[in-house]
N, C-alpha and C positions, 0 to 999 in steps of 0.2 A: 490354335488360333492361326487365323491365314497369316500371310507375311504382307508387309505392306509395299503395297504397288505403287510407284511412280512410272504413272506409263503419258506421257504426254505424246500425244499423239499430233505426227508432222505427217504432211504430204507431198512427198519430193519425186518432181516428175524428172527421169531419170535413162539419160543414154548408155544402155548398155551393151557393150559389142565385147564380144567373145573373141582374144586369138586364139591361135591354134598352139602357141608356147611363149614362154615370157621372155621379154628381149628383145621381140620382133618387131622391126619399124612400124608406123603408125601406115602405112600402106594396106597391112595383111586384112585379109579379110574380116569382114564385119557379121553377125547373124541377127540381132535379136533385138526386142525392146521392151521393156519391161517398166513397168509403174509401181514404183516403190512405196510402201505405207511404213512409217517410222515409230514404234513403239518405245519412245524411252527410257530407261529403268532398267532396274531387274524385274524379272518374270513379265513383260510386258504382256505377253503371248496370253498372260492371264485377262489381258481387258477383253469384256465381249465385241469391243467394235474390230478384235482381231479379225475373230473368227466373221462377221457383219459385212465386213470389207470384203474380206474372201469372196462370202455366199452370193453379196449383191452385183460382184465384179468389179470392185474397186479398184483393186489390184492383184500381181500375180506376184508379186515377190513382195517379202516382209521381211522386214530390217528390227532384230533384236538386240540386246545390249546382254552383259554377261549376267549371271550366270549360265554357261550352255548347261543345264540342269537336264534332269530326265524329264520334265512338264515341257520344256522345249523340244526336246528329241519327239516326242508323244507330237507334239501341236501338230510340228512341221510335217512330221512322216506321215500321220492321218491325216492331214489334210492336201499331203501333195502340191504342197508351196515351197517354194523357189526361196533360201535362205539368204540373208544378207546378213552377217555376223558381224556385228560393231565393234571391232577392239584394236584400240591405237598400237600397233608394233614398237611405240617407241616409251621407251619407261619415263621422259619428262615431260611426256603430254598428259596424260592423268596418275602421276608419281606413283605409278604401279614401277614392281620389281620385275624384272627377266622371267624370274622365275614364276609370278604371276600370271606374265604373259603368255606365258609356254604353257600352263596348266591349263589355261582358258582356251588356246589354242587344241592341245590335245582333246580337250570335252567336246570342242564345235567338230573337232576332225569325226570323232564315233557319228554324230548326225550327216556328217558329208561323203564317209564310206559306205551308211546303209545305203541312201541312194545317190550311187556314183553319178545316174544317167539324170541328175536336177542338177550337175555343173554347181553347187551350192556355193556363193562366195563368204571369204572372207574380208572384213572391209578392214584393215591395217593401213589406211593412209587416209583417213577420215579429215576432209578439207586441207591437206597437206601445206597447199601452196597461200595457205592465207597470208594477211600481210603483217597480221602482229596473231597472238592470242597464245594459243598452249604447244604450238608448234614452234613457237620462237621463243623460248621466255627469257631469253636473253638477248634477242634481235636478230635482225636477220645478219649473214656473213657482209661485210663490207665488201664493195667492188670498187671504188672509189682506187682509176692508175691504173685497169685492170684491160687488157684488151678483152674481146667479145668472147674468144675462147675461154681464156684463165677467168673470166666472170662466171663464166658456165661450170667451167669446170670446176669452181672454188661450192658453185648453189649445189650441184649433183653428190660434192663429196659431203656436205651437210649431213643429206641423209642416209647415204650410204654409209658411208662409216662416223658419224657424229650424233648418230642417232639411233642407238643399239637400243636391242637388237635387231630393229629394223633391217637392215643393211644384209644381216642372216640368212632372213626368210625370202628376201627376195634375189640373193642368187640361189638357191633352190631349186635347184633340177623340177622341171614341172611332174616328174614320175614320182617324186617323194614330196610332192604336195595333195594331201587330201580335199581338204579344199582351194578351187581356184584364188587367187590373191586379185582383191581389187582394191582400186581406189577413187576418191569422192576428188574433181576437182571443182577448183571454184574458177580461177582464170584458164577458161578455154583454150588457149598457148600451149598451156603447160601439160598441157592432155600427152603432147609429144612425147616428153620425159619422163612422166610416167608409165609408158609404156616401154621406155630406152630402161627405167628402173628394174623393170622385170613382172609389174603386173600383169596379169593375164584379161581382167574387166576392167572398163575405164566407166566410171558415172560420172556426173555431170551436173553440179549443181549449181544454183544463182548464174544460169546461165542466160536468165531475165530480166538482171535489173541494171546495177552500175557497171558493175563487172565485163557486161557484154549481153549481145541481144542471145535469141532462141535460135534465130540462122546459121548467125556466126559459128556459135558454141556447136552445133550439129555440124555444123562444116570439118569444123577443125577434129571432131569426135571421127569423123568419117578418116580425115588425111588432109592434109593441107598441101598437099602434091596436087590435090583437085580443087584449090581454091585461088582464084584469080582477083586479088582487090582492086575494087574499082574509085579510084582517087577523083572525086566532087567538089572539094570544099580548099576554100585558102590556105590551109597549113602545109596539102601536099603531104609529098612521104615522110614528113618528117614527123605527122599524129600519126601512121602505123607503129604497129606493135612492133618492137627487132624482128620477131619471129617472120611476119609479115613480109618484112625488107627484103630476105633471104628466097622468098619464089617471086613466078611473076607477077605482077603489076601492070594495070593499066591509067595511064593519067589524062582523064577525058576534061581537063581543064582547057585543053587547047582546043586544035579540032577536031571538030565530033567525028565526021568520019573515017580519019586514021583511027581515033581512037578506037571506033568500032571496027574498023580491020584489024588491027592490033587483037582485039578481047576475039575474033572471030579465029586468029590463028591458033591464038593460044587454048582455046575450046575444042581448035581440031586436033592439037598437039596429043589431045590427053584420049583422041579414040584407040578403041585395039584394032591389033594388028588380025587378031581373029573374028571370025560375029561371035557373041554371046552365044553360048548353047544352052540348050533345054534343060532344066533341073531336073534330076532323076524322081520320079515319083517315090514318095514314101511308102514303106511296105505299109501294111496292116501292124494294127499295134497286139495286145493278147488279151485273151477275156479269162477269167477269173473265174472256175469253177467249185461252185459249192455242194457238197454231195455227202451223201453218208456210204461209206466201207460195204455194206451190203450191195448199192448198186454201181458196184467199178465195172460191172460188165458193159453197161449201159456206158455208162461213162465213157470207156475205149472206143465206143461208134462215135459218138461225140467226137472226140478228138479229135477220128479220123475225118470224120464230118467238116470241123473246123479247118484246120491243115490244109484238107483241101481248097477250103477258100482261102486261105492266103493268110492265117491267123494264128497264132501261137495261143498257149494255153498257160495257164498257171497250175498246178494240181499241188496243194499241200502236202502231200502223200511222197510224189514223184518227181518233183521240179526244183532245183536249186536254192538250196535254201540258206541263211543268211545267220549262222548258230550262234553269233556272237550276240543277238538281239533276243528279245522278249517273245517268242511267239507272236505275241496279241501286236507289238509295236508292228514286227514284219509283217501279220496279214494286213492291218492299218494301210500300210506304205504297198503294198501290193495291192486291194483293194483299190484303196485310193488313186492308181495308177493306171487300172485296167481300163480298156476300153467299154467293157461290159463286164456283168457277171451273171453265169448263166446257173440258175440253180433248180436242183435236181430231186422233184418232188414226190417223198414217196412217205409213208408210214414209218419206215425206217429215219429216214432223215428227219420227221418231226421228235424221234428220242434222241438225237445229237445234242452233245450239249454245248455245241459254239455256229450248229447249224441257223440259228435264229439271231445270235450275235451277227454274224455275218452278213445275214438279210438286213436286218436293221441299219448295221452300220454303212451298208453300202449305198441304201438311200440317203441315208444323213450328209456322207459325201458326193452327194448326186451322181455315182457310177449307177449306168442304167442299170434295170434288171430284171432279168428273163425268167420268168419261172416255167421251168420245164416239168409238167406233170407226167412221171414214169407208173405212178398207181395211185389210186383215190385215197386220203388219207383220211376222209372225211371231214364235217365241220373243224376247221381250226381259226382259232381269231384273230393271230396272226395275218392269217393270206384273204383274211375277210373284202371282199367288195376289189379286189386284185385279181388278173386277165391272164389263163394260163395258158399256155401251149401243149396243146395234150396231145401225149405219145401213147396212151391206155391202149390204143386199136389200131395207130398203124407208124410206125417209125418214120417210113418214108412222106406219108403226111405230114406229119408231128416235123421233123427237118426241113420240108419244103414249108413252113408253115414259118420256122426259125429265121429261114433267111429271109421273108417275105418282111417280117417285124424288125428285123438287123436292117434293112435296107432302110426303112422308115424313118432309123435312127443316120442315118447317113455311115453305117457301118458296113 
């Protein structure tokens, strides 16, 4: 009997910026952004609109809830989606034990070691900073007599140490983390602090509604070192956020064009001292070779073939392999990754018996794929009304023929 799914499905558009180590001021560098689809439940991964989202481009990262089960390892690594793992670090936000948390922890870690190079997070501070709910169930700390420090510093020791094991995981050397630590805020502020906590991804949610606008919230995601408020309206500094108070300010209630020489200095304050320089181009990613053990000879021009353009290769035979995993889960997650898969059509490879899996599965996850004809194998149904590159009569054809259709592909 299947197990019953609660998958309620949320759409949370979502800022996520990558440091390079946890601790690091909200300055450090920024990379990426990603569009989060919210599966609630256990086994969510089971709803079809999982996989729907994926296919149609809905999103690139997918946010499950616990069980990290082997159907999750399976989803994630074949389909080469970007994890987001739901589980509150703190034992009186969903009166789990420590010891529960560190077990669910451990399971999501085996899906974050197969593939290191998906940065996969885990979400341990899921709306942290809200203002009542499961993160305070006993209220928030009183600041009432408190200067602006000892208030900060009374909120920060909350969840560091008052909120175990929380406080654990996030001084955690970033080398003994599997996966990266994120967290969900809700008041854009506080984005600071969580990153002074020690997470490594910051998201960003209800950054649209009462909370705060879609600028703002992206502002302060970015650094608030680069955010200059600009004061319009009767209340003055006294409706900024503290956090606000603490950079500069401009107050264009008086006159307008101080004001905007004021907002003009302060713009130029924040140029470098260097020009930006060019981003290094990305190598080549590696394509996925499918072949049967009779034609490695062939294969090794191939490689050499490849290499020379600037390509890495995959060879299940020869290539670093990953033992702690399933076979079938690793080629999934290899597959699923490759730039291309180029496979290697001969009579021999049609009696393989994971040579047709391979083909299959690699359309299913849309990795392109090249069928190289090394000898006629004859009718097969398989490769029925499919466009080969045939090598039968001249190799150097057949490879100038490879790169002609790679290039097509924008490869």
């Amino acid at each position: 009997m299947q197990p019953k799914v609660f998958a309620l499905r949320v759409m949370v558009v979502v800022l996520c910026v990558s440091l390079h180590s946890p601790g690091v001021r909200a300055e450090s560098e920024r990379s990426a952004f990603y569009l989060s689809t919210e599966f609630h439940g256990p086994r969510g991964y089971t709803n079809p609109e999982a996989a729907l989202n994926l296919r149609n481009g809905m999103a690139n990262m997918l946010a499950f809830w616990p069980p990290a089960d082997v159907g999750m390892q399976s989803f994630v690594i074949g389909r080469g989606v970007k994890l987001n793992f739901h589980l509150p670090g703190a034992t009186h936000v969903n009166k789990q034990s420590a010891a529960s948390i560190e077990s669910q922890r451990l399971a999501a870690a085996q899906i974050c070691m197969a593939q290191p190079a998906k940065n996969h997070v885990w979400n341990l501070m899921i709306e942290w900073d809200q203002s009542g709910g499961a993160w305070v169930p006993n209220g928030r700390p009183r600041y009432a007599a408190l200067t602006r420090a000892q208030a900060h510093a009374r909120f920060a020791d909350y969840y560091l140490n008052q909120s175990p094991p929380l406080g654990t995981y996030l001084r955690q050397p970033p080398t003994a983390r599997a996966c990266r630590l994120a967290a969900v805020t809700d008041y854009s502020p506080n984005a600071f602090d969580a990153y002074e906590f020690g997470v490594d991804v910051g998201l960003l949610e209800r950054g649209v509604d009462e909370l705060g606008d879609i600028a703002t919230g992206i502002a302060f995601m970015r650094g608030a070192g680069r955010t200059i408020p600009l004061i319009i309206d009767s209340d003055g500094e006294s409706s900024l956020p503290s956090v606000l108070r603490q950079v500069q300010w401009v107050d264009f209630r008086g006159h307008f064009n101080t004001a905007v020489r004021t907002l003009l200095d302060g713009i130029a304050s924040l140029r470098q001292s260097k020009p930006t320089t060019r981003p290094e181009a990305k190598s080549k990613g590696y394509v996925f070779i499918s072949y049967a053990v009779e034609d490695a000879d062939f294969v090794e021009e191939l490689k050499a073939h490849m290499k020379d353009r600037g390509y890495s290769f995959w060879d299940f035979r020869e290539s670093q392999r990953k033992y702690q995993l399933d076979y079938t889960i690793e080629l999934e997650g290899v597959i699923s990754n490759a730039e291309a898969t180029l496979t290697v059509i001969s009579p021999e490879w049609k009696k393989s018996p994971t040579s047709l899996q391979e083909l299959h599965f690699s359309k299913e996850v849309e990795t392109p794929v090249f069928l190289l004809r090394l000898r006629d194998l004859g009718p097969t149904l398989a490769l029925a009304g499919m466009t080969f590159i045939d090598f039968t009569n001249s190799r150097r054809t057949g490879f100038a023929r490879l790169d002609t259709e790679l290039s097509k592909f924008g490869l």
